[in-house]
C-alpha positions in Angstrom: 68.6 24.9 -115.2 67.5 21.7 -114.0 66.2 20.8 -117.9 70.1 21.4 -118.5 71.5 19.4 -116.2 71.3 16.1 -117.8 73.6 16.9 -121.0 76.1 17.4 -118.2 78.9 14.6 -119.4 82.1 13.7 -117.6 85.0 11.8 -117.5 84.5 8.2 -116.3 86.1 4.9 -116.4 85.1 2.4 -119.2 82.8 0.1 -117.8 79.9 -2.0 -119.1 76.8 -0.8 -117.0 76.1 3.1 -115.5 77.2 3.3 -111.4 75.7 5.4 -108.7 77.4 8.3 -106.9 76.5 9.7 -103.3 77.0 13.5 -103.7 75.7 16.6 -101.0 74.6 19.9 -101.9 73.6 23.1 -99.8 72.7 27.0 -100.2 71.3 29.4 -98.0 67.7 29.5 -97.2 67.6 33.1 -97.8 67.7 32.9 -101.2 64.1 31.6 -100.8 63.2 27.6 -100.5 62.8 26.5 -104.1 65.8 29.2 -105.1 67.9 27.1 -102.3 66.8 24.0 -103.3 67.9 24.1 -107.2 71.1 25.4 -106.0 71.5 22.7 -103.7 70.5 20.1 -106.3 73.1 21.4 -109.2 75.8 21.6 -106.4 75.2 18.1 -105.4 74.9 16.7 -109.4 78.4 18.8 -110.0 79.7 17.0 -106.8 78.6 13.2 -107.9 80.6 14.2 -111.6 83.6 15.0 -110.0 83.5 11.9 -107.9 83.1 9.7 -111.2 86.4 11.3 -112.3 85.2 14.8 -114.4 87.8 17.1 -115.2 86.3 20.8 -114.2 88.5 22.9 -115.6 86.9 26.3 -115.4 84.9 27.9 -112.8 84.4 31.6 -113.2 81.9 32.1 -110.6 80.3 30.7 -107.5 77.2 32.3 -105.6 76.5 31.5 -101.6 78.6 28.6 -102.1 77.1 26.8 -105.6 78.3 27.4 -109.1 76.4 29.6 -110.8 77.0 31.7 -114.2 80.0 30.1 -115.3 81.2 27.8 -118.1 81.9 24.3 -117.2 84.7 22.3 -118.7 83.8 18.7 -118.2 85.2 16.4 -120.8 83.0 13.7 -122.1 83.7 10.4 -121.5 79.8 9.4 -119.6 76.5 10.9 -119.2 74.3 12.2 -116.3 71.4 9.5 -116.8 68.9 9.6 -113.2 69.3 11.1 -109.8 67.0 10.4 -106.6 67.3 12.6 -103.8 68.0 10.5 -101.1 67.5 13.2 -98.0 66.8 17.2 -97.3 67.0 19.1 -94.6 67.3 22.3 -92.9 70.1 23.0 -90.5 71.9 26.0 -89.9 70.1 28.3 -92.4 71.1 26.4 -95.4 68.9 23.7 -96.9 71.1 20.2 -97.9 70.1 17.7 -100.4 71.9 14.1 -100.5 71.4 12.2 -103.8 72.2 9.6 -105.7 73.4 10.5 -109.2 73.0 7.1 -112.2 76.0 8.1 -114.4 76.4 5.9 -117.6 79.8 5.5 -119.7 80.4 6.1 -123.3 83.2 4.0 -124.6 84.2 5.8 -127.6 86.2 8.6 -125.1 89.7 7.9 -124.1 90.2 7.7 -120.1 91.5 10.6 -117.8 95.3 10.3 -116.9 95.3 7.5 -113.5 98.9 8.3 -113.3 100.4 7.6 -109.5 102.9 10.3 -109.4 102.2 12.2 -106.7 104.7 15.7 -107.3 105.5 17.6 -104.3 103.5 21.1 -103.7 104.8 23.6 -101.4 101.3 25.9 -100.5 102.3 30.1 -100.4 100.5 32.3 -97.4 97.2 33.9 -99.3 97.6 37.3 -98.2 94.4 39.6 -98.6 95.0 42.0 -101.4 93.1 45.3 -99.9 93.3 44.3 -95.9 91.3 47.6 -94.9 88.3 45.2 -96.6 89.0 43.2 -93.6 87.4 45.8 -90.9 84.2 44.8 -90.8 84.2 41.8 -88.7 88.2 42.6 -88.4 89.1 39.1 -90.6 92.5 40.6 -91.1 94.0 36.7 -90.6 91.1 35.4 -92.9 94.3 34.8 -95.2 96.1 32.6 -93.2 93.0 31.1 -92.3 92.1 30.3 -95.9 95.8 28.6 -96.4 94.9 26.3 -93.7 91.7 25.2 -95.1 92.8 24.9 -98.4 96.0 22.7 -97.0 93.4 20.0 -95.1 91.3 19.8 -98.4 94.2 19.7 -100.6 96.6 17.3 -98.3 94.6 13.6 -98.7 94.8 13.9 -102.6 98.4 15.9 -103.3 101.7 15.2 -102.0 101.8 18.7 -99.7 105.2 19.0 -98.4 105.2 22.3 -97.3 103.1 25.8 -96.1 105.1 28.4 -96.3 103.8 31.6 -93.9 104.5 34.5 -96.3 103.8 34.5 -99.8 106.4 34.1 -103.1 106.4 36.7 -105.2 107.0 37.5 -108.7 110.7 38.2 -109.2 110.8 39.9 -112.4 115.0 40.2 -112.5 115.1 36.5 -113.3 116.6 36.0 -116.7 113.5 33.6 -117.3 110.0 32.9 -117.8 107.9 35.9 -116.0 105.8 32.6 -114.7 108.8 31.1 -112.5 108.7 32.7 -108.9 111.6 34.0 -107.2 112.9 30.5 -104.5 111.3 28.1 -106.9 114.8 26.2 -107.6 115.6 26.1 -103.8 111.4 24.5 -103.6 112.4 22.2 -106.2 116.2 21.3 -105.5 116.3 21.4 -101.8 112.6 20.9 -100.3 111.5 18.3 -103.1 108.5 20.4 -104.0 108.4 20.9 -107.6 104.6 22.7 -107.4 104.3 26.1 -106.3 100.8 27.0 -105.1 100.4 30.8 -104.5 97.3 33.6 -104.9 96.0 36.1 -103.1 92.4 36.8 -102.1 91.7 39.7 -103.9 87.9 40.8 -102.6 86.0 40.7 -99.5 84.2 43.9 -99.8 80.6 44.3 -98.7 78.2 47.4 -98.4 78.5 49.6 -95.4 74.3 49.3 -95.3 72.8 51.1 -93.0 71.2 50.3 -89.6 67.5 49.0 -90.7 69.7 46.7 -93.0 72.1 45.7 -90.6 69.4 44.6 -87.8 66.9 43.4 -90.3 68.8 41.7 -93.4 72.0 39.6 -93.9 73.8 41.9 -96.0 75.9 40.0 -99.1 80.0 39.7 -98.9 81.8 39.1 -101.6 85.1 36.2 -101.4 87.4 36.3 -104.6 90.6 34.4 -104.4 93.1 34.0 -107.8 95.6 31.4 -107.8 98.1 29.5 -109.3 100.1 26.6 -110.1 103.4 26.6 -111.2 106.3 24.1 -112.2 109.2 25.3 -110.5 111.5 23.1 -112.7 109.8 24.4 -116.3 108.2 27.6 -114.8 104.9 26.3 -117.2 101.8 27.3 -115.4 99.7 24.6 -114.8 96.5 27.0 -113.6 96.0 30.7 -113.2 92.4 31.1 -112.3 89.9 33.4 -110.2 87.1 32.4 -108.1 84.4 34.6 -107.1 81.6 33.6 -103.8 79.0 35.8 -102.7 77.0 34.8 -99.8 75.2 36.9 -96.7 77.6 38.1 -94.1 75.3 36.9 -90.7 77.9 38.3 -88.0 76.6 41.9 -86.4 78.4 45.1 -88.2 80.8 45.5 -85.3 81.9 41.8 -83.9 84.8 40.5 -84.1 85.2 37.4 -86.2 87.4 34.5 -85.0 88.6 33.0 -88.6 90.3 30.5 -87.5 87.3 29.1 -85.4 84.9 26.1 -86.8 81.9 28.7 -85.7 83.0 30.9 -88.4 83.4 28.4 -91.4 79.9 27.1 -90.0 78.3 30.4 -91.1 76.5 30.7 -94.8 79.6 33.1 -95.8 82.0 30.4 -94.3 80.5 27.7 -95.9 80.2 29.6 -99.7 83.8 30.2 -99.3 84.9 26.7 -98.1 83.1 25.7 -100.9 85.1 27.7 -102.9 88.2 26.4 -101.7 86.8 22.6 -102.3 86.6 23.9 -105.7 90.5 25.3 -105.8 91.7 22.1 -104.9 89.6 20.0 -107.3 91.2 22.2 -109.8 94.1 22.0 -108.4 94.2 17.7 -108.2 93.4 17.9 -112.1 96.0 20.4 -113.0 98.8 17.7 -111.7 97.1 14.6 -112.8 98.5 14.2 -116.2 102.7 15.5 -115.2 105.5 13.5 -116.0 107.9 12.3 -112.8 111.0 14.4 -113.0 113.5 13.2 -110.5 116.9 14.6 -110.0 120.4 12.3 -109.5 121.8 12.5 -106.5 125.1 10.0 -107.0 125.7 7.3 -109.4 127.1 4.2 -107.4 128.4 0.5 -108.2 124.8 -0.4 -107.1 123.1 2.1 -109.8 121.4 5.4 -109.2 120.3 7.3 -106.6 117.5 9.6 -107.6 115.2 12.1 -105.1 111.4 10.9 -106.1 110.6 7.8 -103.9 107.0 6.3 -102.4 106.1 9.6 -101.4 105.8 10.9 -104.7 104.1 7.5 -105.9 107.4 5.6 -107.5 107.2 2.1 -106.9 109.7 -0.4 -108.2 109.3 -1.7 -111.8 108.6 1.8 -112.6 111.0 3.3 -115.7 112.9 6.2 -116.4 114.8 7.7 -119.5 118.0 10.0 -118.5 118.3 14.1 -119.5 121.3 15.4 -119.7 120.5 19.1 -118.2 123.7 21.9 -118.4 123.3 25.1 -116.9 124.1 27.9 -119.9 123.4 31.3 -117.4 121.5 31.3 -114.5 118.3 30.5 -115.2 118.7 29.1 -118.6 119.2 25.0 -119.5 120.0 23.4 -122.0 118.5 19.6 -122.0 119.1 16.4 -124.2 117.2 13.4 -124.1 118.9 9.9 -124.1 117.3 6.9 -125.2 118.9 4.9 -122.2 116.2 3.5 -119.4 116.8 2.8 -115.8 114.6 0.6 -113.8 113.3 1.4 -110.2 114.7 -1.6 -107.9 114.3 0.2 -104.6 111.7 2.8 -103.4 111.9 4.4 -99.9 110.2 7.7 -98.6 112.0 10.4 -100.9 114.5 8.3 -102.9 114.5 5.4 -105.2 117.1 3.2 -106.6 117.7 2.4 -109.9 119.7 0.4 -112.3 120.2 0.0 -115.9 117.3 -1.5 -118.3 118.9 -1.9 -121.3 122.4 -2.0 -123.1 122.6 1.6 -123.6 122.3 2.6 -119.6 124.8 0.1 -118.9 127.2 2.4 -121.1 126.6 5.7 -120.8 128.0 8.4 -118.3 126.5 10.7 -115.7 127.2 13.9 -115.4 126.1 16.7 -112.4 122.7 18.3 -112.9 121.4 15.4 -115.0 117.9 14.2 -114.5 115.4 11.5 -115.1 111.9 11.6 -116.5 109.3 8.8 -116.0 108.3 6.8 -118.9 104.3 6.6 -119.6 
């Protein structure tokens, strides 16, 4: 693999010399030292591209907490030149790396999308999809503790505006897309969250094993989790993928397990799953990157227009918009017109902006309930 590793390109910004990324790695030292080590070392090199801005799109598989038989979507844009391994160590059963990664542009690929709206996310419960997998170690809240963890790595980078503590379903009576799940207008219209986040973790089996195995081996676990992201105001799906961990289960057959405890996510199957979840939201961050800002009117007023996207959601003033007229057919169907006229942000504040008109046409033309405005790129 490590022959491989420096065709590895990514997405970077244009620049006229390569720059140097700090990246860590770790896997289990019970995979054996040199096994640990080049797991370590690939982790670390996929951490330092997705610092320089690569866009990992796929990731079908990740083993005691490193990628590892999967197909990696990274859009070109710089190459992987040099790495020095900066430190390694041995703490806690696992065996971390800290490099430096030498990553080197190539100007003939377009940039990533650096846009600064920031939609807002509303983050389902993950409920566990076969609990009686829970009974060994009795994780039966490892759900709620795998929302949590998700939200902190997920809530410096997104606009996360809410956790819900049950999961949205499917509602399969809506007259519209199969995609669009059932509250997502009250997410959009009333809480300002226009991203729906929901999964389910559907595998934490493990072998029963026997008592040699159990007192003389760290038996494997298995994590999947499948999520996804949907617009609530399109019902597009933005991602719909599965993850898969495996990594030794190090608690005896008959503890209990306190999920919710930092001991836990310390452990090697705590760590492959958090891991995991780093994963989710990088996915996740990308997923949103490239959306247009959709605000909604709230009153049209001698001093211009009120809409519900403010600094929260990354509108400044200067920014432009273009008005859709939006009219409700049947519940659940629209029918939308674009206008040519612009309005200008003049006012931004936490979750509203004001606007006025930016051109001739603006100045003229008429507002109507249920309109909308979209951001102009």
């Amino acid at each position: 693999m490590k022959a491989l590793l420096p065709s590895l390109f990514l997405l970077l910004p244009l620049a006229a010399q390569a720059d140097w990324y700090q990246a860590e790695g770790s896997a289990p030292l019970g995979l054996g030292a040199e096994t640990a080590r080049q797991q370590a070392l690939e982790q670390a090199l996929t951490d330092a591209l997705l610092q320089a801005g690569a866009s990992l799109t796929t990731v079908q598989s990740v083993t005691d907490g490193t990628l590892s038989g999967q197909r990696l979507d990274i859009a070109a844009q710089g190459e992987l030149m040099d790495y020095v391994i900066l430190d390694e160590r041995r703490s806690q059963g696992r065996l971390w790396l800290t490099l430096r990664a030498d990553i080197w542009p190539n100007e003939r690929v377009q940039p990533q999308c650096t846009g600064r709206y920031r939609p807002g996310l509303t983050l389902s419960a993950f409920p566990l999809l076969r609990p009686e997998q829970g009974s060994i170690g009795q994780i039966f809240e490892l759900g709620t503790a795998v929302t949590a963890r998700l939200a902190q790595h997920l809530a410096t980078s997104v606009n996360l505006m809410t956790q819900l503590p049950h999961q949205l379903t499917t509602d399969s009576r809506l007259p519209r897309s199969p995609g669009l799940r059932q509250g997502s207008d009250v997410l959009a219209q009333q809480q300002q969250s226009r991203l729906l986040l929901s999964g389910v973790i559907d595998d934490i089996s493990m072998a029963e094993g026997n008592w040699m195995e159990w007192r003389f081996s760290e038996l494997p676990r298995q994590f999947g989790l499948s999520v996804t992201l949907e617009d609530s105001l399109t019902g597009e799906r933005l991602l719909q993928q599965h993850y898969q961990a495996t990594s030794p289960w190090s608690f005896d057959k008959h503890a209990k397990v306190r999920v919710h405890e930092q001991g836990f996510w310390q452990s090697a199957y705590g760590q492959s799953a958090d891991q995991l979840l780093k994963r989710v939201a990088r996915d996740v961050i990308n997923a949103q990157s490239c959306m247009k800002a959709i605000g909604h009117i709230l009153q049209q007023s001698e001093e211009g227009i009120l809409m519900d996207l403010g600094r929260q959601a990354g509108i400044q003033p200067g920014d432009r918009f273009t008005l859709i007229h939006r009219r409700q057919l049947q519940p659940g169907y629209y029918s939308e017109t674009s206008s040519q006229a612009q309005f200008v942000v003049q006012q931004s504040h936490t979750d509203y902006s004001l606007l006025t008109p930016a051109d001739a046409v603006a100045r003229q033309i008429r507002i109507s309930p249920g309109d909308m405005l979209t951001s102009v790129k």
